[in-house]
Every structure is written in C-alpha cells, then in structure tokens.
C-alpha positions in Angstrom: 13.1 3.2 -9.8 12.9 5.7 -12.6 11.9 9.9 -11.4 9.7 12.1 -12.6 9.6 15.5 -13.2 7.3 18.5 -12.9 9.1 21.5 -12.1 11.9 20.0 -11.2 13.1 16.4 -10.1 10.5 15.2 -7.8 12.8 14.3 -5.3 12.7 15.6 -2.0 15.6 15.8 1.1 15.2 12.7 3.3 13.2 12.1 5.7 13.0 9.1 8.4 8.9 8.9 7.9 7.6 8.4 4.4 8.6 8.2 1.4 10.7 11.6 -0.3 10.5 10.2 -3.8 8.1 10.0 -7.1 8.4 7.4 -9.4 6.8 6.7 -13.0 5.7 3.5 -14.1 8.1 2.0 -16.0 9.3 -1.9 -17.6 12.7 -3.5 -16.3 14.6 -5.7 -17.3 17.6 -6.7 -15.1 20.5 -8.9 -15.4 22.6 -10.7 -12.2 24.5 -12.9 -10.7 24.4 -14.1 -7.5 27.0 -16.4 -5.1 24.9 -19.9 -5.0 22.3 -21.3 -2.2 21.3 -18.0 -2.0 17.7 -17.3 -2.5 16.5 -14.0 -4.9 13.4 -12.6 -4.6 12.0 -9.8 -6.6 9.1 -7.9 -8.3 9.5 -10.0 -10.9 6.8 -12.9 -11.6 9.3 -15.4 -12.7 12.0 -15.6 -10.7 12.2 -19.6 -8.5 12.5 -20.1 -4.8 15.6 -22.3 -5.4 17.3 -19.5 -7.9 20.2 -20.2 -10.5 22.9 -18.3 -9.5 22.9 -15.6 -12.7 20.1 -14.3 -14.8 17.7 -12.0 -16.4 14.5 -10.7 -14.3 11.7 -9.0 -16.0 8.6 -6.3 -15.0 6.5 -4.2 -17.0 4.5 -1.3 -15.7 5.7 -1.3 -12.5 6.3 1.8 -10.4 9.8 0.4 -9.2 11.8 -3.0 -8.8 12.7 -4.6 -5.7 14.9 -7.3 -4.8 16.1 -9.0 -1.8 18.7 -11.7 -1.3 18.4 -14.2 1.7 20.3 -16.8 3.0 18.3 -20.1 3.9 14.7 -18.5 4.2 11.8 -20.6 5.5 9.6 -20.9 2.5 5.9 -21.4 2.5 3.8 -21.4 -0.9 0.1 -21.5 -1.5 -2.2 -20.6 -4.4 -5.1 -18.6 -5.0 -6.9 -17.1 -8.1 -4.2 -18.8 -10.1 -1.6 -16.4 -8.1 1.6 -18.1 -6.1 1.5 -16.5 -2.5 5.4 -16.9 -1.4 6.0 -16.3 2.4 9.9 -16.0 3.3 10.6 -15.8 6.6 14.1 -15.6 8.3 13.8 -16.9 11.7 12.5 -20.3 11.9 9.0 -19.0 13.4 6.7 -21.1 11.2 3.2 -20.6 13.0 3.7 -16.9 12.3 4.7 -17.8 8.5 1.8 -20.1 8.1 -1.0 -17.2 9.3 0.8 -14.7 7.1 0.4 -16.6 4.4 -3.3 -17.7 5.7 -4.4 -13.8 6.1 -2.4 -12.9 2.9 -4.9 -15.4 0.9 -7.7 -14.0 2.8 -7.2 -10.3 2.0 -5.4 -10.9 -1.5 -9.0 -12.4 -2.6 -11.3 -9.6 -0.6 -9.1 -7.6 -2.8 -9.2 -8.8 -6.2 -13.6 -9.4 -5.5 -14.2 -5.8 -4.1 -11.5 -3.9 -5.7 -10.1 -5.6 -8.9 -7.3 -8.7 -10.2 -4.3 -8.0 -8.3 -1.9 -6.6 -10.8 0.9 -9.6 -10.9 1.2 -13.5 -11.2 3.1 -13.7 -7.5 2.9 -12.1 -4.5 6.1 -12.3 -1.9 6.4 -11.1 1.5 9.2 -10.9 3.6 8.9 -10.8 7.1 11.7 -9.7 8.3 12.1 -5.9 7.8 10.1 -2.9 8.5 6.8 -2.4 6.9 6.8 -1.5 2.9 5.0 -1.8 -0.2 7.0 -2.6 -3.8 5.5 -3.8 -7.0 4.5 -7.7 -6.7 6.5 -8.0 -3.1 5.7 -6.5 0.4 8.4 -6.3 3.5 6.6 -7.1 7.2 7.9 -7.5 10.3 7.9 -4.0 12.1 6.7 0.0 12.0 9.7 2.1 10.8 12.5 -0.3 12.0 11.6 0.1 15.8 12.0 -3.8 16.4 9.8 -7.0 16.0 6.1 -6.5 17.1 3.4 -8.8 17.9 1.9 -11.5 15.4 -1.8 -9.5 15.4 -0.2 -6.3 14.1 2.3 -8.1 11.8 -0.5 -9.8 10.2 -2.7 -6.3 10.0 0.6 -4.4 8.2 0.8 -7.7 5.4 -3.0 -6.5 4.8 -2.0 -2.9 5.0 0.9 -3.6 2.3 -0.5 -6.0 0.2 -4.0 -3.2 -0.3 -0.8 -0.6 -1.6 -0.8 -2.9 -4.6 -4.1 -1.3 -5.7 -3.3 1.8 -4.6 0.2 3.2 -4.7 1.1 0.0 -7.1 -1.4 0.8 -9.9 -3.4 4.5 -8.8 -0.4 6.1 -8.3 -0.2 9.6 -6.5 3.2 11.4 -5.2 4.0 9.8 -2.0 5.5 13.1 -0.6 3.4 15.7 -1.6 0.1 13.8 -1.3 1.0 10.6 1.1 -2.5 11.1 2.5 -4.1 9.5 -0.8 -2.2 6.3 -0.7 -2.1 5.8 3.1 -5.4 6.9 3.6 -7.2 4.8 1.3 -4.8 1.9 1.6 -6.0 2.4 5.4 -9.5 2.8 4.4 -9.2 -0.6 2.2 -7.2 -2.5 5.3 -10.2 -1.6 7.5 -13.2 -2.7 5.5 -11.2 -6.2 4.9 -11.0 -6.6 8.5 -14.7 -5.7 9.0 -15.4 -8.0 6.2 -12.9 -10.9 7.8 -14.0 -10.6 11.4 -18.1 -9.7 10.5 -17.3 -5.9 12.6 -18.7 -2.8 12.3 -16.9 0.2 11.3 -16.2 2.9 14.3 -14.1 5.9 13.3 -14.8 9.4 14.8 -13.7 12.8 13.6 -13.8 13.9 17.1 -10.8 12.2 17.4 -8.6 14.4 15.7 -10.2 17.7 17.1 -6.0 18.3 18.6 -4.9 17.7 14.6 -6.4 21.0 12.9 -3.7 20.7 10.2 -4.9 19.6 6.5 -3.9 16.0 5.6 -2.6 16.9 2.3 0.5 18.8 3.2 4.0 18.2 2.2 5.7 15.6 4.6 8.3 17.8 6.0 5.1 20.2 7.2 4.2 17.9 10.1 5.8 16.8 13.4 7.4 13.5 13.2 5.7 12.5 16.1 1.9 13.7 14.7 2.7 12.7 11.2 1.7 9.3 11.1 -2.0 10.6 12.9 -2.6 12.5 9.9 -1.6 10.5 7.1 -2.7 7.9 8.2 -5.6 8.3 10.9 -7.1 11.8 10.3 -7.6 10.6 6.6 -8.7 7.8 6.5 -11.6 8.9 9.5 -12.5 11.8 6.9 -12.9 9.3 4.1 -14.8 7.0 6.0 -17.3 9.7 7.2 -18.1 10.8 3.4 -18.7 7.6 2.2 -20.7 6.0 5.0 -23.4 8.7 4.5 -23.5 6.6 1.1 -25.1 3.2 2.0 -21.7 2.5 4.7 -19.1 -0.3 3.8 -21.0 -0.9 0.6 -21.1 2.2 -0.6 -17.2 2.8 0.5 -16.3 -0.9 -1.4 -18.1 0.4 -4.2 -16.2 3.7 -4.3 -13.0 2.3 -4.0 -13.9 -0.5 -7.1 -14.7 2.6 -9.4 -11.7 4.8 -8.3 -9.5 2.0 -8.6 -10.8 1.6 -12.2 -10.9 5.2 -13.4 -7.4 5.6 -12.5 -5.5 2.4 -12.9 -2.2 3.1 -14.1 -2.5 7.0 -14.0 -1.6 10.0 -11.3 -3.7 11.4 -8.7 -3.4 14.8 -7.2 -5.8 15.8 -4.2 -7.9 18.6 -6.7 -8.3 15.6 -8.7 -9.6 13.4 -6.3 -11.8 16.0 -4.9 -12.8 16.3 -8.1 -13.8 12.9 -8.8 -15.2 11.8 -5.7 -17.5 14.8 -6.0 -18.8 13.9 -9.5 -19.4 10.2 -8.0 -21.6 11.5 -5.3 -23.0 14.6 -6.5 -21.7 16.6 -3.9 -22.5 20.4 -4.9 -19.6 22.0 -2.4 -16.2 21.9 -0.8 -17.1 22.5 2.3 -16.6 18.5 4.0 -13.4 18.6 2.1 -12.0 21.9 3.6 -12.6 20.4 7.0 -9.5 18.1 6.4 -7.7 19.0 3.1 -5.8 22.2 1.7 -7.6 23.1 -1.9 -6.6 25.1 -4.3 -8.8 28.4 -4.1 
C-alpha cells in the first residue's frame, strides 16, 4: 500500500478493531516467485488458479495490493457480467463454497445494477480468515479472528466485503478518522441487498442507540473496544437509513448511493463533505439531523 499525507503520515498506532492506516490509490506492478503447486491469488485480474511458479502481477488504481498464497485450495469458478467469481476455500467444506459463490453472484450483480460496474475483471474470496475488504479480493470466514462462525453470517460478511468494493475500493475516505463512512454505507448497501434478495422490509430504529450518545465520526481510538463496532457500524448506518427513507425508502436510499458512488469514484471523502453533498441532493436547509449523530465542524 502506498501512504498519504496531510499533516503528517496518516498513519495511526495500532489498534486490534479497524483499520489505523490511509492509503492513496495507486498502479502496481509486482514481480515473484513462488515454490510450485502452490496457488497465488491476488488483486490482480490476471493472475491463474493453477499459477506458474514466478512472475509479474499487475493493478492500476487500486487503493492497495493483496496477495495470498495457499496450498491445495478447493476452487470453485463461475461467471457473471463477463466477471470470473473465484471461491478458495481451505477446508474441503464445499456446500459452504458453492453458496458463497451463489450469494457472491447474487449481490456482485444487485451491485453493479443499483450501484455501478464493479471496478475489476475478477473477484476472489477466501474463506478462510477474518473478515476484510482488498482491491478485487475479499477474506471471509470470521469477525476479527474470533474463530469460524455459522454459514448464514459467513455468507452476510462476503456481501458486506464484496459492497467495500464500491465504497472503500473506489469512494475512498480515511478508514481511521472517518470509518463510519465506509462501514456505514457499506452496511447500508449490505442491507438493502438483503431486502432486495429475500423481498424484506427495512426495520432500523434510532431508539436503539439512545445508550450510544457519542458521534459516529470520531477517531477510532475515541471509543470503547467493546461499543466501537455499535457505532461504526450500527449507529450509522440506522442514521443513514432514517434520512433517506423520508426520501421514497429503499428507492430513494438505492438511488442515493448510485449518485454518491458516481460523484466521487476515485476521489476522498471527509464527513463535512458528505454532509455537504447529501445536503445539496436532498435540499436539506440545516444541520440539525446530522448533529444528532455526527461531530461538524462549527
């Protein structure tokens, strides 16, 4: 990954929850070599399931570049909208593999019709580590390396990671600073999929989070470790959701998210900024929804 830098290296102390890094979007082009009947995958579009033991991987406008190396993967591999779906998965659990790759077709064309075209020519997931979003590949398997979980809420984090390549892959905001943005309206995307998927209605309640009175836009190392993930993830999204339902409800929301998605591929959000915008697209005259959840600059 390649930093940025705004007053400084934005680079944060570690954390176990999130993500303490910023990165720019930048091309790669990487050389290696590999002991054979091992199995590279990558962010890269043209790399094979059986690889040759050395060569040169490319990627171009990518935030960062991942790249995993496995030993004797099960491989499944389907196709849709002209993009290869790869499923690797490292036990030998090939029902789960199969409904991976079954709800990963599902959501990756919900996606590309409500959103926009995904940004790459392949899409990988791994299910075998924690949850995580990279350029072109996604990791499944279980919620910050606390052990395997059950097939439902594997298959609702591959939706969950493969909405980040919208936003986090191609809107891009500082995942330390602002983690709300990305998680929220990843979260926000994940949920109107599944309403879509399974013909549901939407039920979030602000009421929930009446025991949360912080802002969801603070600095990671601001919250608990315990409460952050109901913030960054829950509070958020539940704010978002109540804005934009009061504008013609999972339309509306599917709507907003097409035309955010479009205005700002391949640029940087802030939370001003975003305020800003989604002001402007529905003529809201005032703050005053916005400071029930977020900290704005005065």
């Amino acid at each position: 990954m390649v930093a940025t830098y705004k007053d400084g290296w934005n680079k944060e102390d570690y954390i176990s929850k999130g993500e303490t890094y910023h990165t720019a979007f930048s091309d790669y082009r990487i050389n290696y070599e590999i002991p054979e009947n091992l199995t590279l995958v990558s962010t890269s579009d043209n790399e094979l399931v059986t690889s040759p033991s050395k060569g040169q991987l490319e990627a171009n406008n990518v935030k960062d570049f991942f790249i995993a190396i496995l030993k004797d993967p099960n491989v499944i591999e389907k196709e849709i909208n002209n993009i290869n779906i790869r499923v690797f998965g490292i036990d030998n659990n090939k029902k789960l593999h199969k409904e991976v790759g079954d709800i990963s077709s599902e959501a990756l064309n919900y996606f590309e019709e409500k959103i926009g075209p995904y940004p790459h020519g392949q899409l990988d997931i791994i299910v075998d580590q924690s949850g995580m979003e990279y350029p072109g590949i996604i990791t499944v398997g279980s919620i910050y390396n606390k052990g395997s979980t059950n097939p439902s809420l594997i298959k609702s984090i591959v939706v969950h990671e493969i909405a980040h390549q919208w936003f986090y892959g191609v809107v891009s905001n500082d995942p330390y600073n602002d983690a709300w943005l990305d998680e929220g309206i990843t979260e926000l995307a994940t949920l109107l999929f599944h309403a879509d998927y399974r013909n549901e209605e939407i039920s979030l309640d602000v009421e929930l989070f009446k025991d949360f009175p912080l802002p969801v836009n603070l600095p990671l190392d601001k919250y608990d470790i315990d409460s952050q993930s109901n913030y960054i993830y829950g509070k958020s999204t539940t704010y978002l959701w109540d804005i934009l339902t009061k504008n013609d409800g999972r339309v509306g929301a599917e709507e907003f998210l097409k035309n955010y998605y479009n205005v700002y591929k391949y640029k940087d959000v802030d939370t001003q900024e975003f305020v800003r915008y989604i002001k402007y697209y529905l003529n809201m005259k005032d703050d005053n929804i916005f400071k029930e959840f977020l900290l704005l600059e005065e």
